[in-house]
C-alpha positions as CSV (number, residue, x, y, z in Angstrom):
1,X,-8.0,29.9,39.5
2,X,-10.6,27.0,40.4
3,X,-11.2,24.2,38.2
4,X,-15.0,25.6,36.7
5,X,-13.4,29.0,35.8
6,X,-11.0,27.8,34.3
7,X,-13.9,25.5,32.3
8,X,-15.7,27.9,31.6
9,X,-12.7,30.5,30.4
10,X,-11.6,27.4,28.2
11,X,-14.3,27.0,26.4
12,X,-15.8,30.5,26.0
13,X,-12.3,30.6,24.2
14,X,-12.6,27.4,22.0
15,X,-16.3,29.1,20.7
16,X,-14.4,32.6,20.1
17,X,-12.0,30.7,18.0
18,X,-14.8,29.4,15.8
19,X,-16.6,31.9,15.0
20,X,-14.7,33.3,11.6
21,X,-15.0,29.4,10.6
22,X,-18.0,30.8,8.3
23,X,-16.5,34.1,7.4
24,X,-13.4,32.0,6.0
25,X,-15.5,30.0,3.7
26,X,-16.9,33.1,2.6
27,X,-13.7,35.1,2.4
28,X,-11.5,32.0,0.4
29,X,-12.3,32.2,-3.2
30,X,-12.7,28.4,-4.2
31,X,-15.5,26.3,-4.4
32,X,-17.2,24.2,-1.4
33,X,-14.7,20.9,-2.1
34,X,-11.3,23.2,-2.3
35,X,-11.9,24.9,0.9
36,X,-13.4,21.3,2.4
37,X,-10.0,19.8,1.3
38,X,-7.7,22.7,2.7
39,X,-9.5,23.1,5.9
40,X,-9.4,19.2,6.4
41,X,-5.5,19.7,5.3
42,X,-4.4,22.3,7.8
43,X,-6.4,21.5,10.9
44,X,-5.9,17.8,10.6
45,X,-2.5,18.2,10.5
46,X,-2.0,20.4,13.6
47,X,-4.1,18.2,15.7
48,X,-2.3,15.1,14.2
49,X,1.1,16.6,15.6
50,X,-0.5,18.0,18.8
51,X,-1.7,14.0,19.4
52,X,1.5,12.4,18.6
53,X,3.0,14.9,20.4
54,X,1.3,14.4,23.8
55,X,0.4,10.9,23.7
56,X,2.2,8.9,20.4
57,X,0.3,6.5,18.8
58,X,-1.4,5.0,22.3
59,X,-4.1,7.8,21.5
60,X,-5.1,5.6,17.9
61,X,-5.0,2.4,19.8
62,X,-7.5,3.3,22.2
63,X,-10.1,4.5,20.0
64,X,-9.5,1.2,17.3
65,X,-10.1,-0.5,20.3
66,X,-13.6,1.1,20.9
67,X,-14.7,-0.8,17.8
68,X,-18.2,0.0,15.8
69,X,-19.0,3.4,18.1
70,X,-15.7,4.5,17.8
71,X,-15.7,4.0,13.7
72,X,-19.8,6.2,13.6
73,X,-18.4,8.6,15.2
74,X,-15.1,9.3,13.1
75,X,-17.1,8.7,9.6
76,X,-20.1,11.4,11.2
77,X,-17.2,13.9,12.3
78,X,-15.7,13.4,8.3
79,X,-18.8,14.2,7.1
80,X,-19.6,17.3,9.0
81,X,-16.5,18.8,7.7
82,X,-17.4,19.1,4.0
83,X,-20.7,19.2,5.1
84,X,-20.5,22.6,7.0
85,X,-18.5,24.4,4.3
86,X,-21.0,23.0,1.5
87,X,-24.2,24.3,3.6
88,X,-22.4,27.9,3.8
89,X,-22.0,27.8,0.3
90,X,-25.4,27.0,-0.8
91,X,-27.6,29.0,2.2
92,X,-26.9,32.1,4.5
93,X,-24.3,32.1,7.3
94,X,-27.3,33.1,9.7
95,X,-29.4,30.2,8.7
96,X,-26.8,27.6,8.9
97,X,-25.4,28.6,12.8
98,X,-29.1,28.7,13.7
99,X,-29.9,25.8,12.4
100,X,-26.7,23.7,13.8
101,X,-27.9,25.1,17.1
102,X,-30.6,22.7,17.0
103,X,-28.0,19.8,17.5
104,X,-29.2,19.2,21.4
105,X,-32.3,18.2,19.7
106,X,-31.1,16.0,17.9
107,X,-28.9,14.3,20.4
108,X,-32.1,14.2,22.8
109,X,-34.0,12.0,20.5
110,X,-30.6,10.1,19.5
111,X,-29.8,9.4,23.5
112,X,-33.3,7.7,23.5
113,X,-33.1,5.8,20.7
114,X,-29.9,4.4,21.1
115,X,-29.3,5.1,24.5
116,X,-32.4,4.5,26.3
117,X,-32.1,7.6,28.4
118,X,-35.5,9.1,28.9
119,X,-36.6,12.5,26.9
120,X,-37.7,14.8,29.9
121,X,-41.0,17.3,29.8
122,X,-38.3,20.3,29.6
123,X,-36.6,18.6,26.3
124,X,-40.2,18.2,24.7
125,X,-40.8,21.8,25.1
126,X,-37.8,22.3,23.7
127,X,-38.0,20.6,20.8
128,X,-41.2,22.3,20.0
129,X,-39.8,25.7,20.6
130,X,-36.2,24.8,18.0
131,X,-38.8,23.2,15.5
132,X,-40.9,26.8,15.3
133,X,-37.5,28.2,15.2
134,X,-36.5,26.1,12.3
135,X,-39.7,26.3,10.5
136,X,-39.6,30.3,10.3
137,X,-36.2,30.0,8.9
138,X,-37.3,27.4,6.4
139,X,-40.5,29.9,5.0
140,X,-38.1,32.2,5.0
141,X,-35.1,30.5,2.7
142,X,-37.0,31.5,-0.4
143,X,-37.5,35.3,0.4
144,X,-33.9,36.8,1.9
145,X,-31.1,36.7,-0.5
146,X,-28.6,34.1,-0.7
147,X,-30.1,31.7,1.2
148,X,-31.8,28.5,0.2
149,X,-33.9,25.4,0.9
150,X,-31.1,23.0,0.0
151,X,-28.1,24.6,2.3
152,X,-30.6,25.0,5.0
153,X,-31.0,20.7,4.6
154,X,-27.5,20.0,4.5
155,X,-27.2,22.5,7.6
156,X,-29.6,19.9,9.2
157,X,-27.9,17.1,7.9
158,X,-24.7,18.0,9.5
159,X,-26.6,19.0,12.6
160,X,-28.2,15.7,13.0
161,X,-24.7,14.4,11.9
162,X,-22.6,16.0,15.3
163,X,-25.6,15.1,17.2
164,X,-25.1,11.2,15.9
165,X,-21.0,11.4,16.5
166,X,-21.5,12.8,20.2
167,X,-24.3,10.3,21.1
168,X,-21.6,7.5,19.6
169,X,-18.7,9.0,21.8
170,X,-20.8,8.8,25.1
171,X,-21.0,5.1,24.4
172,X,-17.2,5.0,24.9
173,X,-17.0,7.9,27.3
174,X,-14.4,6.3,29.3
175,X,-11.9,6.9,26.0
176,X,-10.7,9.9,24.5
177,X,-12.0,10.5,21.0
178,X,-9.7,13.5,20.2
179,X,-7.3,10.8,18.1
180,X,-10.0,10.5,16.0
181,X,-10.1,13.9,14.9
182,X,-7.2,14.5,12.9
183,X,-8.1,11.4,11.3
184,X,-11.3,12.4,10.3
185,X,-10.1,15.9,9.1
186,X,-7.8,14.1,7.1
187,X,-10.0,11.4,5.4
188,X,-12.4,13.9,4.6
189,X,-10.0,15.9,2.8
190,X,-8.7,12.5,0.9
191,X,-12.1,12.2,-0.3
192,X,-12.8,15.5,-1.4
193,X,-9.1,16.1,-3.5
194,X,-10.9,14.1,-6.5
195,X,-13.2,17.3,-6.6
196,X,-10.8,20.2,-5.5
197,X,-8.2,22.2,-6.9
198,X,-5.9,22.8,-3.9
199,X,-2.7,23.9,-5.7
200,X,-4.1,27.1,-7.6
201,X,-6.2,28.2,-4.5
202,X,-3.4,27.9,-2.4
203,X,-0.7,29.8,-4.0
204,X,-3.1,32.9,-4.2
205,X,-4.7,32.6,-0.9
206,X,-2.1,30.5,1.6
207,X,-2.7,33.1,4.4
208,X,-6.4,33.1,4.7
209,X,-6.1,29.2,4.3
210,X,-3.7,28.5,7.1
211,X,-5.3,31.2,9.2
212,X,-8.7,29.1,9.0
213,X,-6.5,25.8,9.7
214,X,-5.2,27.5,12.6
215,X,-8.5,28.9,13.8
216,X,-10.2,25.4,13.4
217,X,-7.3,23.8,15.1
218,X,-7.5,26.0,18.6
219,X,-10.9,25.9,18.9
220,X,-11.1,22.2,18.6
221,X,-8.8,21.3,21.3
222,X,-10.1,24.4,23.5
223,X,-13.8,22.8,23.0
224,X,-12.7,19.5,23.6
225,X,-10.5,20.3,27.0
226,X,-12.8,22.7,28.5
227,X,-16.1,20.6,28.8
228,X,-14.1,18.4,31.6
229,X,-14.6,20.8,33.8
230,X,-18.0,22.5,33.2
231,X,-21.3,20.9,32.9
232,X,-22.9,20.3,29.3
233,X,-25.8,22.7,30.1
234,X,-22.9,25.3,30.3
235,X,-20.9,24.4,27.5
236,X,-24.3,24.2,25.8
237,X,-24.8,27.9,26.5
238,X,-21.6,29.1,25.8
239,X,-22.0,27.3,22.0
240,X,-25.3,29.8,22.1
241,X,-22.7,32.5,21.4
242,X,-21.1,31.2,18.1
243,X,-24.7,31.0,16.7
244,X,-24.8,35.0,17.6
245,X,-22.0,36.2,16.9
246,X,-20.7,34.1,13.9
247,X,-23.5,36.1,11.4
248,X,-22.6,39.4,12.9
249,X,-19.5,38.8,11.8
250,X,-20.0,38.2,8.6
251,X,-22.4,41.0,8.0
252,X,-20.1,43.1,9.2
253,X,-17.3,42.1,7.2
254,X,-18.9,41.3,4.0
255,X,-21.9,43.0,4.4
256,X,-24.5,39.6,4.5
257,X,-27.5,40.3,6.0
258,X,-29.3,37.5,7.6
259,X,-33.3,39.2,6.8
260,X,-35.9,39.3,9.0
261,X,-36.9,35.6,8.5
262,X,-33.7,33.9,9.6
263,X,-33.1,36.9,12.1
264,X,-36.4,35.9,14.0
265,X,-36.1,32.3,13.5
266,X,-32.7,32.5,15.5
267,X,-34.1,34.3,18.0
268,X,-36.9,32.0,18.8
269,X,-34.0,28.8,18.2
270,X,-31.8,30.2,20.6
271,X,-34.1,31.7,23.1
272,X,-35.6,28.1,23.5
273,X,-32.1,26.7,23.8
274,X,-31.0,29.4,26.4
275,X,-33.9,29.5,28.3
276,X,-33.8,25.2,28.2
277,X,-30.6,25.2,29.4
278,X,-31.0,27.9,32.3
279,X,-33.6,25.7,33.8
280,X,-31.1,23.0,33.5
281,X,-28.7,24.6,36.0
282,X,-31.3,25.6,38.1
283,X,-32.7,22.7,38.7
284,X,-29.3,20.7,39.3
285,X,-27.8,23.8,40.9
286,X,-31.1,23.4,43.8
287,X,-30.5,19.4,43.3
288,X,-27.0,19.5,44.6
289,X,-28.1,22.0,47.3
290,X,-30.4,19.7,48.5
291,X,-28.4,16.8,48.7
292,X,-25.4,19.0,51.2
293,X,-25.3,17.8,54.8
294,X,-27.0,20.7,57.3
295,X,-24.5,21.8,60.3
């Protein structure tokens, strides 16, 4: 097996492994800070052993040594935790994936903010595209049943959030942030006990808990290996399928349909995205070409 199938296999894998991440939240019956705590808890943990495991402590001491970058990006990657479980509490599974899918956005206008990398005609298009996208799912929080204006900002909050912690880890590229993770998880969790009632919850629902730790826990070492071999258009489009497949799921199982509003809303967000992105391997794909050696 070459090295970009086995990329590509990787990672299609890692965004398999995510897409219950919702369905848990809506299957564990606890509020927003219990299941925050427990699914810091359970896939900290894992990755902690899997780190010290692999590498010790050396893993820690690299990313202290990456300094303020280092410390945005583990704070940002705290905050999403909570954050995500909070925004599927308070809005529709459907409007929250669609609206995180709007995170290459984000890290567009973050690159050239704090980067300095240019914003190219194809990104501008596509930002106008996502922000029509997000807009019909916005008119359409008041109208389709459990999903409101406030979820739909904290989806957009922790969209802007992973947009901030991966502009922050390319800073630093030359270190591995995956340390970091466990530790985030974990401090997240710390900060959200005050709030939660873990014991209870636990007792009655220990299976569905660790099952989501365990889910959590795969897919973030599966979407953090298999990037190093594939480009980040491609990763990018193999993400695209978490945003489809993550409210089917949930309709299915519990029966929540997205409506029409968020339903065409994510079509236009992830039509843009795809179509973006496509383009994107074109053009390098016909760059590369033109840059081999004739015989």
């Amino acid at each position: 097996m070459n090295e970009h199938l086995k990329g590509l296999l990787i990672t299609a894998l890692g965004v398999l492994f995510v897409v219950p991440d919702s369905l848990f939240v809506r299957l564990i019956a606890a509020d927003a800070p219990t299941i925050s705590f427990w699914r810091g808890v359970t896939a900290g943990t894992v990755i902690l052993i899997g780190v010290l495991a692999l590498e010790g402590t050396r893993g820690f001491a690299s990313v202290a040594r990456t300094g303020v970058p280092g410390l945005i990006y583990t704070v940002l990657i705290a905050a999403t935790a909570p954050g995500f479980v909070l925004a599927v509490s308070w809005t529709s599974v459907a409007n929250v994936v669609f609206i995180i899918a709007s995170m290459p956005v984000f890290a567009a206008v973050f690159s050239r903010v704090f980067l300095g990398e240019p914003i190219s005609r194809r990104m501008v298009f596509t930002m106008m595209g996502v922000f029509v996208g997000l807009g019909i799912i916005a008119w359409g929080s008041g109208e389709t049943k459990g999903a409101s204006w406030q979820g739909d900002l904290v989806a957009l909050a922790v969209s802007a959030s992973f947009a901030a912690a991966m502009t922050a880890a390319r800073q630093v590229r030359a270190t591995s942030m995956i340390p970091a993770i466990p530790l985030a998880f974990l401090g997240a969790s710390l900060v959200m006990w005050p709030m939660a009632t873990p014991g209870p919850v636990f007792a009655n629902q220990w299976p569905l808990i660790l099952a989501h730790g365990a889910f959590i826990s795969v897919s973030t070492c599966l979407l953090t290996l298999g990037p190093r071999y594939i480009s980040s258009a491609e990763v990018a489009l193999l993400i695209l399928l978490e945003s489809v497949l993550a409210p089917l799921l949930v309709w299915w199982v519990v029966g929540e349909d997205p409506g029409p509003w968020a339903i065409t809303g994510g079509v236009v967000v992830i039509g843009v995205l795809f179509v973006s992105n496509l383009i994107l391997l074109r053009s390098r794909k016909r760059a590369r070409l033109a840059v081999q050696p004739r015989i």
